[in-house]
C-alpha positions in Angstrom: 28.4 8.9 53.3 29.7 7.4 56.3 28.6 4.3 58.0 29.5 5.0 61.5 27.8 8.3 63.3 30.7 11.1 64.0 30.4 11.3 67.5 30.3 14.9 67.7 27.0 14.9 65.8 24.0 15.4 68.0 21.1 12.9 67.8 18.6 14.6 65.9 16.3 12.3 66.5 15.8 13.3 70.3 16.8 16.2 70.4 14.5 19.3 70.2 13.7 21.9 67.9 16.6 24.3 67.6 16.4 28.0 68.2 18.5 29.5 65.1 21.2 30.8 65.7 22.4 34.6 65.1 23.1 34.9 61.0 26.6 35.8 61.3 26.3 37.2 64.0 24.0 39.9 63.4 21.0 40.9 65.6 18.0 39.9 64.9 15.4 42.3 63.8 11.8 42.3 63.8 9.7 41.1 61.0 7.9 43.9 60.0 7.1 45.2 56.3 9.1 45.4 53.2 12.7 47.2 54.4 14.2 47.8 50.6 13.9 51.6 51.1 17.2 51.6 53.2 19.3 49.7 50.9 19.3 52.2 47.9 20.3 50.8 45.0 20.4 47.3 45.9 16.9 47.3 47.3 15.6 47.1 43.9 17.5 43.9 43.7 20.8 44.8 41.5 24.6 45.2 42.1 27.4 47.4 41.1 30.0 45.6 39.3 32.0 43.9 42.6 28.9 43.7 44.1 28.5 40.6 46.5 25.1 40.0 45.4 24.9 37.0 47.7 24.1 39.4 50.5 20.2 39.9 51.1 18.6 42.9 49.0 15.7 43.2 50.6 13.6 42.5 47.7 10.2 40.5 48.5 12.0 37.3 48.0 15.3 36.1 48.9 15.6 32.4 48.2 18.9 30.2 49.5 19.8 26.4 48.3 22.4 24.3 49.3 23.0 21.2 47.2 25.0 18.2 49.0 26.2 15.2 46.3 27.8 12.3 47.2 29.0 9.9 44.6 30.2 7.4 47.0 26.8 6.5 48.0 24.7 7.6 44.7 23.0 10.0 47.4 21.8 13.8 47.0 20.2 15.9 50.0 19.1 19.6 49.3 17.9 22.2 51.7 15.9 25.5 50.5 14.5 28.5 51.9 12.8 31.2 50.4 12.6 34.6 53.1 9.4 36.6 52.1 9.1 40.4 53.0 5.5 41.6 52.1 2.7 43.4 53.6 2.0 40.3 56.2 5.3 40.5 57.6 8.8 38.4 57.3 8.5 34.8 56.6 9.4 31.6 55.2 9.1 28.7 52.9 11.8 25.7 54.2 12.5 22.3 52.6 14.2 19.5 52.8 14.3 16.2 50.6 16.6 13.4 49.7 17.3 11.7 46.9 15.5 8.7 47.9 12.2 10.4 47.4 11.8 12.3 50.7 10.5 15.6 50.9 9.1 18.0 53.8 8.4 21.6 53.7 7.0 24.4 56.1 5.8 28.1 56.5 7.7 29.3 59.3 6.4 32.2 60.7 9.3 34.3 61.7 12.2 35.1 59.3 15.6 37.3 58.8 18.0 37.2 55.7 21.2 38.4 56.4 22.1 41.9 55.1 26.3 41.5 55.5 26.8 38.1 53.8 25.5 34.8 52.5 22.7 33.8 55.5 19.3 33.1 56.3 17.4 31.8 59.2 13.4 31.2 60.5 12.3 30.0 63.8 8.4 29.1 64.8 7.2 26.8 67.6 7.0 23.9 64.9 10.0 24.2 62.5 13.5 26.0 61.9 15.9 26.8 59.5 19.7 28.3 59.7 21.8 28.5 56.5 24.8 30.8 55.9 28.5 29.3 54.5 29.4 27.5 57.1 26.5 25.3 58.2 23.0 24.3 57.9 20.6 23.2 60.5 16.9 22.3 59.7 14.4 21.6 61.6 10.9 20.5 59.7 9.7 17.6 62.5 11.2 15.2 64.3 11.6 13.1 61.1 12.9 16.0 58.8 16.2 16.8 60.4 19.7 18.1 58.8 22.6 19.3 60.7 26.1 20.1 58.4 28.8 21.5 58.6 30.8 23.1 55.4 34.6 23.8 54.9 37.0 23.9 51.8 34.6 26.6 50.0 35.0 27.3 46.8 33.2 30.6 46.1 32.3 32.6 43.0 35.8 34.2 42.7 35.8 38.1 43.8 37.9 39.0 40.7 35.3 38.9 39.0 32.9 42.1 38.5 29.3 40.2 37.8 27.7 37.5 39.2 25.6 34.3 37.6 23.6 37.5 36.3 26.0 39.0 34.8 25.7 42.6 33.6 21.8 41.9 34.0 22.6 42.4 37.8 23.2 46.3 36.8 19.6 46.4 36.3 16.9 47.5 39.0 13.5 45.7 39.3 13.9 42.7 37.8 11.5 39.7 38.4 14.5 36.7 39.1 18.2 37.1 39.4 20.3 34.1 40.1 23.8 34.0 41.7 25.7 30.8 42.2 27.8 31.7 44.8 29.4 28.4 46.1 30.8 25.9 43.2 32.1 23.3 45.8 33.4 22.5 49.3 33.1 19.7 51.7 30.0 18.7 53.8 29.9 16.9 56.8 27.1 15.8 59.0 23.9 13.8 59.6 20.4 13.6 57.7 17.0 12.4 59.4 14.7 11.9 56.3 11.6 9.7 57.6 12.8 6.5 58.7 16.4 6.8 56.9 19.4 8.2 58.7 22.6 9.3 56.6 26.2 10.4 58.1 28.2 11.7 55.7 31.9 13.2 55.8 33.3 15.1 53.0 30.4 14.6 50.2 30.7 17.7 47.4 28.4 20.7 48.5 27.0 23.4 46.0 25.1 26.8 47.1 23.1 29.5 45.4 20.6 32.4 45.9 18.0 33.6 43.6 16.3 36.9 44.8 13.3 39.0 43.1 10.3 42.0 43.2 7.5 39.4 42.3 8.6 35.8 42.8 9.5 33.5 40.3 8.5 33.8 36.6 5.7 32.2 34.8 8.2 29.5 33.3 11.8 28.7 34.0 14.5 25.7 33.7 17.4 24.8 35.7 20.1 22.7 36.4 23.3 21.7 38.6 26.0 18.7 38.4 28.8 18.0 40.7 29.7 14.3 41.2 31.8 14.0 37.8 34.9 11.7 37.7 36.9 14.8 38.3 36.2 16.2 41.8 36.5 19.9 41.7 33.8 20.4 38.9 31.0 21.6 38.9 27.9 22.8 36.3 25.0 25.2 36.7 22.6 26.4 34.8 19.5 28.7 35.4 17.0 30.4 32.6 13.9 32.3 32.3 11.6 35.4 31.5 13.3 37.9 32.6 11.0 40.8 33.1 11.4 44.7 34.1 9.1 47.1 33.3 9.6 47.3 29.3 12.0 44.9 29.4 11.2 41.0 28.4 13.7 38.8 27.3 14.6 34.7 27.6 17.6 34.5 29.3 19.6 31.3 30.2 22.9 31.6 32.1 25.6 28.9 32.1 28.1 28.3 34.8 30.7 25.4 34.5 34.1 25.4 36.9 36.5 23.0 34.7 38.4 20.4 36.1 41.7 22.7 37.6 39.2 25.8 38.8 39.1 27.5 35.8 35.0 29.5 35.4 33.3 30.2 31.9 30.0 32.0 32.6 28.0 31.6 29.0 24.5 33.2 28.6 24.9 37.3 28.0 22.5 37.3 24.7 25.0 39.7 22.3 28.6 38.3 23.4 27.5 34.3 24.4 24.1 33.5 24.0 23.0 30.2 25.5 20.5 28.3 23.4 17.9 26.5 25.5 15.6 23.2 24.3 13.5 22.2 27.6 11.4 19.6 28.4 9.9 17.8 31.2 12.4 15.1 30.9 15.2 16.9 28.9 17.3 19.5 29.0 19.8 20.5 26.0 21.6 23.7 26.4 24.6 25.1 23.5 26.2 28.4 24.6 29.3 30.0 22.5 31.3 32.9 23.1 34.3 34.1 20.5 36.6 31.2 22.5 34.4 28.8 24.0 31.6 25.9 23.4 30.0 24.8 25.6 27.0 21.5 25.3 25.2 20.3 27.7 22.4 17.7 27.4 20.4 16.0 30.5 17.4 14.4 30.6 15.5 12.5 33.6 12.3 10.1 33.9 9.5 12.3 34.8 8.2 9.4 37.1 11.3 9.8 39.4 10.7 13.5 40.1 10.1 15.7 43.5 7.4 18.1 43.0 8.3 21.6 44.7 6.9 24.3 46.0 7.5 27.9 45.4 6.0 30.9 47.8 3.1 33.1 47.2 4.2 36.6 48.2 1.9 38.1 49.9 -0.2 35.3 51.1 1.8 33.7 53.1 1.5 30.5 51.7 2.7 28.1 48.7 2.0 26.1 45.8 3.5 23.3 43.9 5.7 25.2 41.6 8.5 22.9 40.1 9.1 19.6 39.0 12.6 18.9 40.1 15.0 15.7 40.1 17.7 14.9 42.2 19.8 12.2 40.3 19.3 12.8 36.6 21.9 12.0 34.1 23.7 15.3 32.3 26.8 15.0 30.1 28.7 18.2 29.0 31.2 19.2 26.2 33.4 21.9 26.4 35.9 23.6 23.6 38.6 26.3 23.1 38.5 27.3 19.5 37.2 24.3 18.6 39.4 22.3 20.0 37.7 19.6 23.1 38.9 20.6 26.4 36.8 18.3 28.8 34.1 15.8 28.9 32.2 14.8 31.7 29.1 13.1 32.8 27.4 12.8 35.8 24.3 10.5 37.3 23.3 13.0 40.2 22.5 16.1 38.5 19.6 18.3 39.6 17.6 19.4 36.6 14.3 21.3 37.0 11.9 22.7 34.7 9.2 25.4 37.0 6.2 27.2 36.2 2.8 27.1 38.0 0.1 25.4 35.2 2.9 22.8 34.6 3.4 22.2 37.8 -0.4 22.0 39.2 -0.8 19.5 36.0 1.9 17.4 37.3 0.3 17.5 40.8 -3.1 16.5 39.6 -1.6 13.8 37.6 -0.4 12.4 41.0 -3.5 12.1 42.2 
C-alpha cells in the first residue's frame, strides 16, 4: 500500500454516504418476495455445465466476498455481503474489516443481486454497499469506508464446464454452493478503518460467491492464500455439509492456480477426494486425483481471530457465525505423479472454521 493518497481518490472521510450505483447497469427492481420462480432451473440454485454460476440465482441467499492482500505492507482488507430474499423482503448483511483488527457490519435495508453477472449492491439512509468485478464501494459509517477499483482479472476460466462446485452445481436445492470466481487481479484504492487510513495501488485481489436455499450449514471450514513469493498464485478452499433433501455428504473443495496460471480443482469424493482435519487453530487438507497431490496445512492463533457474522434468513437479522483470520500462516505442496511441482507459503492467508454453537462459544468467551 501506498504512502501517498492517489489524487483521484475521493476523501472518504468527508464525503457522504454513496447512493449505489446501477449493478452493471441493470435497473433496479423492487424488493419484494422470493423471485426464484422465474429463473427455472437455476432458481433452485444449480448450473448447467458452462453455467456462469457467479450470476445471482435467486436463491434466499446470495453472498459476495472480495479479498484484497498486500504483501508489501503485511496488510489484508475484505469486504462481504450477503443479499437475502425471504418473506420480509430484499436485504442485506455488509462488512468490512482489516487485518489490523477492524471490523464493522450492517443490515441494510434495501438490496439487489445482479441477475446478468458477478454484482451486488444495498442502499439505506445509514450504510451502502456496491460490489461487481470492477469495483467496490462501502459505506458502513463515516469510519468504515472502502472505495477500489479492480483491473488485471483473472477469472475462473470459461473453458471449463463446472465451477468451485463442481458437478455438485448440477444439483437443485442444495443448502451451500461455493464458486470462486476471481483468482487474482490488481486493486487499487483507499480504506477508512476507525482511525487508520490505507492507499494502496496494485495489492493482489481474490473474489468469490457462495449462494443457498437455507443459509449456511451447521458447520463448515474454509480457507484462501494469495501473497506467496510467486505473484500469480493463488489457494482456496471451502468444505461442509452438503445437504439436499436425501442427500448428506462432507464435502471439501480445493482450488489452487499454480505459479504460470495453470488450475487443479481437488474435492469430487469418487475421482479426488479431499481429506479435511479442522480445528479452531488448524487446518490440514490432502486431496489426490489419478495425477495430482495436493497438501495443504495452516494454522492460526485463535486469540488473533475476527468473529463474523452470518444472516438469519427470514429475520432480518444476524448472528456471530464464524471465527475467521486474516493473516494466518498456510504452506502447500503440490505433485504430478509424485513428482513436487511447487512449494509455497504464505503469512496472509484467510482460514475460517463457521458454525453457530462454535461461534456463540467463541463470542461468550470474549466476554
Amino acid at each position: 500500500m501506498a504512502a501517498d493518497t492517489p489524487q483521484s481518490q475521493p476523501d472518504l472521510a468527508s464525503r457522504p454516504a454513496p447512493t449505489s450505483p446501477p449493478v452493471g447497469g441493470e435497473p433496479a427492481r423492487p424488493a419484494g418476495r422470493h423471485r426464484s420462480s422465474g429463473l427455472g432451473y437455476r432458481g433452485w440454485g444449480a448450473d448447467w455445465p458452462f453455467g456462469r454460476p457467479e450470476r445471482a440465482h435467486g436463491v434466499a441467499m446470495e453472498g459476495y466476498y472480495w479479498r484484497i492482500t498486500d504483501p508489501a505492507t503485511h496488510r489484508v482488507v475484505i469486504a462481504l455481503i450477503g443479499i437475502q430474499t425471504d418473506d420480509t423482503g430484499c436485504w442485506a448483511l455488509a462488512g468490512l474489516g482489516t487485518s489490523d483488527g477492524f471490523w464493522r457490519q450492517a443490515i441494510i435495508a434495501g438490496a439487489e443481486a445482479r441477475r446478468g453477472g458477478l454484482g451486488a449492491r444495498a442502499a439505506d439512509p445509514q450504510a451502502s454497499f456496491f460490489g461487481s468485478d470492477r469495483r467496490v464501494v462501502v459505506d458502513l459509517g463515516a469510519d468504515a469506508r472502502l472505495d477500489i477499483g479492480l483491473d488485471g482479472l483473472v477469472r475462473w476460466p470459461s473453458h471449463q464446464p463446472f465451477g468451485g462446485s463442481s458437478w455438485f452445481q448440477l444439483i437443485p436445492g442444495l443448502n451451500q454452493y461455493w464458486h470462486p470466481w476471481l483468482l487474482g487481479g490488481r486493486a487499487s484504492g483507499t480504506v477508512l478503518a476507525g482511525d487508520h487510513r490505507w492507499d494502496f495501488s496494485d495489492a493482489q485481489v481474490y473474489g468469490e460467491k457462495n449462494w443457498g436455499r437455507a443459509g449456511f450449514p451447521d458447520s463448515w471450514w474454509w480457507g484462501q492464500a494469495q501473497g506467496f513469493s510467486e505473484p500469480d498464485a493463488c489457494v482456496a478452499f471451502a468444505g461442509g455439509q452438503v445437504v439436499a433433501g436425501p442427500l448428506h455428504t462432507e464435502v471439501t473443495g480445493l482450488v489452487v492456480r499454480l505459479p504460470g496460471g495453470r488450475l487443479l480443482r481437488l474435492g469430487n469424493p469418487v475421482t479426488s477426494p479431499v481429506r479435511a482435519d479442522v480445528g479452531d487453530e488448524h487446518w490440514v487438507l490432502e486431496g489426490r486425483s489419478l495425477s495430482w497431490a495436493v497438501s495443504v496445512q495452516a494454522h492460526a492463533p485463535l486469540s488473533d481471530a475476527h468473529l463474523l457474522p452470518v444472516p438469519l434468513v427470514g429475520q432480518r437479522r444476524a448472528v456471530p457465525g464464524a471465527i475467521e483470520h486474516l493473516t494466518g500462516h498456510l504452506r502447500i505442496e503440490v505433485s504430478r505423479h509424485g513428482r513436487q511441482v511447487w512449494a509455497g507459503q504464505s503469512g496472509l492467508a484467510g482460514l475460517e472454521h463457521g458454525g453457530l454453537d462454535r461461534a456463540a462459544a467463541f463470542a461468550a468467551s470474549k466476554k
